[in-house]
PLY file of the C-alpha trace (Angstrom):
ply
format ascii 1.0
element vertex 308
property float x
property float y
property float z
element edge 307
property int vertex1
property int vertex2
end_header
-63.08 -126.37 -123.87
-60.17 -126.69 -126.42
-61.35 -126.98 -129.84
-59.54 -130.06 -131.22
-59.68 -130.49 -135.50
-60.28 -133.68 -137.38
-56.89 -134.90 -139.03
-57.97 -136.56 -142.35
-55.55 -138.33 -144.97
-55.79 -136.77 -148.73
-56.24 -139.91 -150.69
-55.95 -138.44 -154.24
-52.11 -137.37 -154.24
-52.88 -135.89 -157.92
-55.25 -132.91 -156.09
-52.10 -131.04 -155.04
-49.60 -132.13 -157.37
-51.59 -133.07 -160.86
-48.17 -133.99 -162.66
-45.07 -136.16 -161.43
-42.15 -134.67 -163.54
-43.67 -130.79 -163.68
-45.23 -130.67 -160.10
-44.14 -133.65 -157.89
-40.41 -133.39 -158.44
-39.60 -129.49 -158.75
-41.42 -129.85 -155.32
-39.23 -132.63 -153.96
-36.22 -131.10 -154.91
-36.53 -128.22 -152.87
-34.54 -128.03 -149.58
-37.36 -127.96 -147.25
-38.72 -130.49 -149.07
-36.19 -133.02 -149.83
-35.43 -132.88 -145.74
-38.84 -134.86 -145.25
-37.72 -137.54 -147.08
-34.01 -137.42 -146.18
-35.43 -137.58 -142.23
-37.52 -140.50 -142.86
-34.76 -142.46 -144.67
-32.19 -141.28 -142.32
-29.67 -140.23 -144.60
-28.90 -136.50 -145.69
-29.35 -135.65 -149.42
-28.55 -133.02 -151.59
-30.03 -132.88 -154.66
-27.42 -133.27 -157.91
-30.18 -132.89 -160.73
-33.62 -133.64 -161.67
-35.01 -135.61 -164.85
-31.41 -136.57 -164.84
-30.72 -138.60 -168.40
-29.79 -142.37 -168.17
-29.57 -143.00 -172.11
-32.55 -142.25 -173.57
-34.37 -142.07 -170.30
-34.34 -140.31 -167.46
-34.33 -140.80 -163.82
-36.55 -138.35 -161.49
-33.99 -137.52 -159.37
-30.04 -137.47 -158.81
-28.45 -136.74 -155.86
-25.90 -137.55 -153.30
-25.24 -138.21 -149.60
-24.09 -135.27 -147.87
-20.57 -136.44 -145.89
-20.51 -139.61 -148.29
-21.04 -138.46 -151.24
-23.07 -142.04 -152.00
-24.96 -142.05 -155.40
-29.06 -141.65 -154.71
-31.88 -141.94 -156.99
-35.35 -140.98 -156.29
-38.23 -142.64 -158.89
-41.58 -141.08 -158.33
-45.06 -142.57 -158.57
-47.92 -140.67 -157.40
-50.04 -144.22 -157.64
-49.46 -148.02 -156.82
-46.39 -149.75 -158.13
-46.47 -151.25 -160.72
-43.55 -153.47 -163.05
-42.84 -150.74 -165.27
-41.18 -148.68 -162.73
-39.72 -151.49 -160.35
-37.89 -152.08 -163.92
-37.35 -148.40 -164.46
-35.87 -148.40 -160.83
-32.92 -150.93 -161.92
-32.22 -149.21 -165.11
-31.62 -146.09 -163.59
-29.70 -147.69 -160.37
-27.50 -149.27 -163.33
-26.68 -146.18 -165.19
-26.23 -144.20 -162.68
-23.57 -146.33 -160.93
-26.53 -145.64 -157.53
-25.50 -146.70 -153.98
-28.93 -145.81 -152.82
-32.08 -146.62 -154.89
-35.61 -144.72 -153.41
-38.95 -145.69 -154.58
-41.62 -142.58 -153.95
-45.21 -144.02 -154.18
-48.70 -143.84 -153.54
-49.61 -147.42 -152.42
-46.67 -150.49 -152.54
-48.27 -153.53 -153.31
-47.07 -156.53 -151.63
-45.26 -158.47 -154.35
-43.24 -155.00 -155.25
-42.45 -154.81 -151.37
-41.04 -158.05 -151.74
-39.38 -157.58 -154.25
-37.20 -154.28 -152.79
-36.92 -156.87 -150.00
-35.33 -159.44 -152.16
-33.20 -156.95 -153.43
-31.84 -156.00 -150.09
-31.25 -159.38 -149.21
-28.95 -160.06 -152.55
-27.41 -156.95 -152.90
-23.82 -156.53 -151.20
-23.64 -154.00 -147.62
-22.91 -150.90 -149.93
-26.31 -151.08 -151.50
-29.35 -149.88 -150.12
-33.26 -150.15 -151.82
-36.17 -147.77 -149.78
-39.58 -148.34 -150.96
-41.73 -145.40 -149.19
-45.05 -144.65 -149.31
-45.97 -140.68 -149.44
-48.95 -139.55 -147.33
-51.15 -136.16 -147.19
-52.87 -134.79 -144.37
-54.96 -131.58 -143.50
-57.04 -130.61 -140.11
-60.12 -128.56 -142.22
-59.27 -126.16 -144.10
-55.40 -126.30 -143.44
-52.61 -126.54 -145.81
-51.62 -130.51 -146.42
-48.64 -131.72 -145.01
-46.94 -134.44 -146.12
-45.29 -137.70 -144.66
-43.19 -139.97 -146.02
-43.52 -143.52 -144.40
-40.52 -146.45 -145.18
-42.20 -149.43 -146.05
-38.86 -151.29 -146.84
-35.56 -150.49 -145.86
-32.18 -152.50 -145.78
-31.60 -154.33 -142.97
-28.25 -153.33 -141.66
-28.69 -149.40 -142.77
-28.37 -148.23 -139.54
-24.98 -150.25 -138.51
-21.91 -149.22 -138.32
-19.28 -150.86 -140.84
-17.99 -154.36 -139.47
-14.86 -153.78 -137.83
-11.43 -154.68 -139.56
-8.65 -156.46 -138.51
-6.97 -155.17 -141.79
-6.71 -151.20 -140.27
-3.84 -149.76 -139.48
-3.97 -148.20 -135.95
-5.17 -144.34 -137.26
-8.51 -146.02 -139.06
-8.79 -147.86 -136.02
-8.75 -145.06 -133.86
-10.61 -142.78 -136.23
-13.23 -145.56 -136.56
-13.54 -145.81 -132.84
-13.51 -142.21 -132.22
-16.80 -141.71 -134.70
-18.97 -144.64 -133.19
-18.25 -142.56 -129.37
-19.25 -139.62 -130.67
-21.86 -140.66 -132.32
-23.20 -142.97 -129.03
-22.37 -139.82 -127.02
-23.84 -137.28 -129.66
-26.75 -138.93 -129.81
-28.02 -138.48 -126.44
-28.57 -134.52 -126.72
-32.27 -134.17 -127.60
-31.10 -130.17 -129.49
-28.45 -132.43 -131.60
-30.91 -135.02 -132.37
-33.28 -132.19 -133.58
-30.75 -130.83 -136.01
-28.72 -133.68 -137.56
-29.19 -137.23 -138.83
-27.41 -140.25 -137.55
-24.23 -140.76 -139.79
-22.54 -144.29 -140.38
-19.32 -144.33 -138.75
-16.46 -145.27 -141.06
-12.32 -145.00 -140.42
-12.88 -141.66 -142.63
-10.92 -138.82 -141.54
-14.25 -136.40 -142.04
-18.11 -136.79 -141.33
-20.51 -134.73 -142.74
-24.03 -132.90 -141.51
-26.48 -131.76 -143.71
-28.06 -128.35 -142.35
-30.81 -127.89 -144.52
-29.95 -126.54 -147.92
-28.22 -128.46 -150.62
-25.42 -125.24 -150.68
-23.10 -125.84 -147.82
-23.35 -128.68 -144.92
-21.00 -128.93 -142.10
-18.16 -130.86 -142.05
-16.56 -132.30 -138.63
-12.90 -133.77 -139.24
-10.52 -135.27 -137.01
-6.67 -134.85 -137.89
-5.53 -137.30 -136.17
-1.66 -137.62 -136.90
-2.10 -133.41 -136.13
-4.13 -133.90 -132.66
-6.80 -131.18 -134.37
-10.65 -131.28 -134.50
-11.79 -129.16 -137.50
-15.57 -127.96 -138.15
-15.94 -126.90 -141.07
-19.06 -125.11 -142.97
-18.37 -126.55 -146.49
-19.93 -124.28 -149.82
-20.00 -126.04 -152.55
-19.38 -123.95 -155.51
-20.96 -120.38 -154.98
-18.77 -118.10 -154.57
-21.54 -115.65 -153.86
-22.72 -117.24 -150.81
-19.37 -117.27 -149.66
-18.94 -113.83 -150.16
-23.08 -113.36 -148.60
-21.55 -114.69 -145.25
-18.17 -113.05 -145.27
-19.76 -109.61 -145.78
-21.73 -110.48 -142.53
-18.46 -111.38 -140.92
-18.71 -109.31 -137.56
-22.38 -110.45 -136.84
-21.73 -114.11 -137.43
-19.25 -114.33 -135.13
-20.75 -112.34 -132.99
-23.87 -114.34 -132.58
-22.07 -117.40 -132.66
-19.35 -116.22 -130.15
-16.67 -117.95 -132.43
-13.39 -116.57 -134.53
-13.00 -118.64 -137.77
-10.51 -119.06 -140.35
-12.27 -117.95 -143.69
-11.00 -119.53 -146.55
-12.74 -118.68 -150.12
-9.98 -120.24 -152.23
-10.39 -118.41 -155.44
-8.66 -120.95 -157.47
-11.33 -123.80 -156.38
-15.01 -124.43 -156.81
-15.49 -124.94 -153.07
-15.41 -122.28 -149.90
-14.94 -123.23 -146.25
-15.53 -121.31 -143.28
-13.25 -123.16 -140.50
-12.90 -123.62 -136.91
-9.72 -125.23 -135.23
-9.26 -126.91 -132.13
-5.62 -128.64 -130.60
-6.56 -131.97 -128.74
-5.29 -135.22 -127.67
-6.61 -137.70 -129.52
-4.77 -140.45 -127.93
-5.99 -139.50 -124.18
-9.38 -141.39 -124.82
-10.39 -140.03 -121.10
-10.18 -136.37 -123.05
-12.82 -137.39 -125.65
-15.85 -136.33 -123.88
-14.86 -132.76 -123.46
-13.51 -133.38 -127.35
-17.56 -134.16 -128.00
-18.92 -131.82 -125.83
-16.82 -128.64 -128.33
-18.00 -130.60 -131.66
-21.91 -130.74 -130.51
-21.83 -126.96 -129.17
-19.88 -125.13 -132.34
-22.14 -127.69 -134.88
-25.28 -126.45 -132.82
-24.43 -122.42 -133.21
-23.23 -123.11 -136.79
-26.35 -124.48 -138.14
-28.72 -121.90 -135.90
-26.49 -118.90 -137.05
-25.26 -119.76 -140.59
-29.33 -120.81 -142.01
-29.98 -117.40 -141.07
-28.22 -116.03 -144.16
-29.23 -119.08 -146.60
0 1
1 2
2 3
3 4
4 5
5 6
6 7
7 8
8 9
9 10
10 11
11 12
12 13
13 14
14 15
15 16
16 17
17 18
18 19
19 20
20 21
21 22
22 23
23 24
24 25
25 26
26 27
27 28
28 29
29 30
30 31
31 32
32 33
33 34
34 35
35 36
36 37
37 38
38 39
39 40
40 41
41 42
42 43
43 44
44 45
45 46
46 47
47 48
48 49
49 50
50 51
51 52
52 53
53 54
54 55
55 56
56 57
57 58
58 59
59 60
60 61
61 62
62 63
63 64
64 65
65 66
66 67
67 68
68 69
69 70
70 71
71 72
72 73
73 74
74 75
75 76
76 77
77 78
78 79
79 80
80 81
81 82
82 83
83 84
84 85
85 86
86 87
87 88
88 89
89 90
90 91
91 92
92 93
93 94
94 95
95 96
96 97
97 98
98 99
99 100
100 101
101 102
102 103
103 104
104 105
105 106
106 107
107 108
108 109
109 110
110 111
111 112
112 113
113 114
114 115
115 116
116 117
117 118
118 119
119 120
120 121
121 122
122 123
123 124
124 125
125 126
126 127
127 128
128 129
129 130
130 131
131 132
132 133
133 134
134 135
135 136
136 137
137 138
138 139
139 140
140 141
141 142
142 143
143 144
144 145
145 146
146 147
147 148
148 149
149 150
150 151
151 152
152 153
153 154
154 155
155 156
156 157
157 158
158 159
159 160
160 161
161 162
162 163
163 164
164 165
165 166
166 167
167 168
168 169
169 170
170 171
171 172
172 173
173 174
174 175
175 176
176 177
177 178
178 179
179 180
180 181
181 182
182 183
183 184
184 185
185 186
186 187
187 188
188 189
189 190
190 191
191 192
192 193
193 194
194 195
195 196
196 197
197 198
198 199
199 200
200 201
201 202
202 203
203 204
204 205
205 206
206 207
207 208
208 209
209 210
210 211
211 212
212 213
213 214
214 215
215 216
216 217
217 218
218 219
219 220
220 221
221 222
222 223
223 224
224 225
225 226
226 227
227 228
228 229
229 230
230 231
231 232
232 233
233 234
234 235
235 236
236 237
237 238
238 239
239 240
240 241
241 242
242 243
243 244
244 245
245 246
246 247
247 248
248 249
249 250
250 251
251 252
252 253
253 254
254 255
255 256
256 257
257 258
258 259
259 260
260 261
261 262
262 263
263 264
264 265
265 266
266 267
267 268
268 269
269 270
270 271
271 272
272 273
273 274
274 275
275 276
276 277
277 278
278 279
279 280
280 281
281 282
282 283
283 284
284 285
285 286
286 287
287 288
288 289
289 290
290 291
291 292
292 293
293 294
294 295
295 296
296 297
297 298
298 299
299 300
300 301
301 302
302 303
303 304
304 305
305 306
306 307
């Protein structure tokens, strides 16, 4: 007979982290940690700054959307909300000029729910409130792991931006080029696994958070050059850059890929870059065009996070 545990829920948050600013956050901020959160929300975040000052306050966290590079703060509450912090929470959306406003708590009581939903529903499409409710569990004597559950979210977060008569005919085609990919993308259970649904825009790039606030991947499509570019994108650290050059040979190796490695001395930011010719305007091409993006993203992320 298989011996099957007991999952119970830890009820008192405060047993494993006693302190929101010196043991919740510091936690939170970390990049496995962070990716909980980011998963549940569905957007990728990299952390900017923590206790990040808003006048003579300061917010818990400060961060951005990898790809987007959308404004996020994250206010903490290891109990029930409460009016102090739903204010707090506007304060700090204010001063930070915030696209994307999370609430972290122990219990949301219903009038605070309804108030994140009232705030959803008067806000314009670019802003987004997340109340989310953090739970602990352990099977005996296990470590606790931790879920994050979204208790209100915006209502159109997941949709793509309303199409535009006002394009020209590359953000058209850009636009159109993201929300097949993404449709198509979206379908392989080993790229579900390993990256988050972005919102397709008439951007020339998209970007993928793999796990660490450092570097993410960056997909772009050139379109007046025919040229898909993936790109792993290091965000100023030179020293990783140099960490992955000097392992050069067994990268590509294991990946089975040649790419164009570009520190740039004279800039914050390193890329390490892969090119590809294509026909953008043959839309009967565009699978195959997919098919290349999901397979170099896949052996990016596997190969790269080895050196992280």
């Amino acid at each position: 007979m298989v011996n099957i545990g007991k999952l119970e829920e830890i009820t008192d948050l405060r047993t494993i982290w006693p302190n929101e600013a010196m043991d919740f956050t510091p936690w939170l901020s970390q990049d496995d940690n962070i990716s909980f959160l980011a998963d549940a929300v569905g957007l990728d975040i990299t952390i900017d700054e923590t206790e990040s000052s808003v006048g003579d306050f300061k917010v818990d966290v400060f961060a951005s959307e990898i790809g987007t590079n959308r404004k996020i703060i994250i206010e903490n509450q290891l109990e029930a909300t409460d009016h102090d912090h739903l204010g707090k929470l506007i304060t700090y959306a204010s001063g930070k000029s915030a696209d994307v406003i999370i609430w972290v708590v122990k219990h949301s009581r219903e009038e605070h729910r309804a108030a994140i939903e009232w705030l959803n529903n008067h806000t314009d499409e670019n802003i987004g409130f997340f109340l989310c409710e953090i739970k602990l569990y352990h099977i005996g004597s296990s470590a606790p792991a931790v879920k994050f559950e979204v208790i209100e979210k915006p209502n159109n977060w997941s949709k793509e931006i309303k199409y535009n008569r006002s394009w020209n005919e590359i953000e058209h085609q850009r636009y159109d080029f993201w929300v097949a990919f993404q449709d198509y993308a979206y379908q392989n259970a080993d790229f579900v696994e390993n990256f988050n649904f972005r919102k397709p825009t008439t951007n020339q790039w998209m970007g993928f958070s793999i796990g660490s606030s450092a570097c993410d991947i960056g997909v772009e499509q050139v379109q007046t050059q025919n040229k898909l570019c993936v790109a792993l994108n290091i965000q100023n650290n030179k020293a990783l850059f140099h960490t992955f050059f000097n392992n050069k040979e067994d990268i590509e190796s294991d990946t089975r890929l040649s790419f164009d490695w570009r520190e740039m001395p004279e800039n914050k930011a390193s890329s390490i870059i892969i090119e590809k010719n294509v026909s953008f305007g043959d839309r009967k091409q565009w699978i195959a065009h997919f098919d290349w993006l999901i397979d170099v993203m896949l052996r990016m992320k596997k190969t790269f996070r080895k050196y992280l």
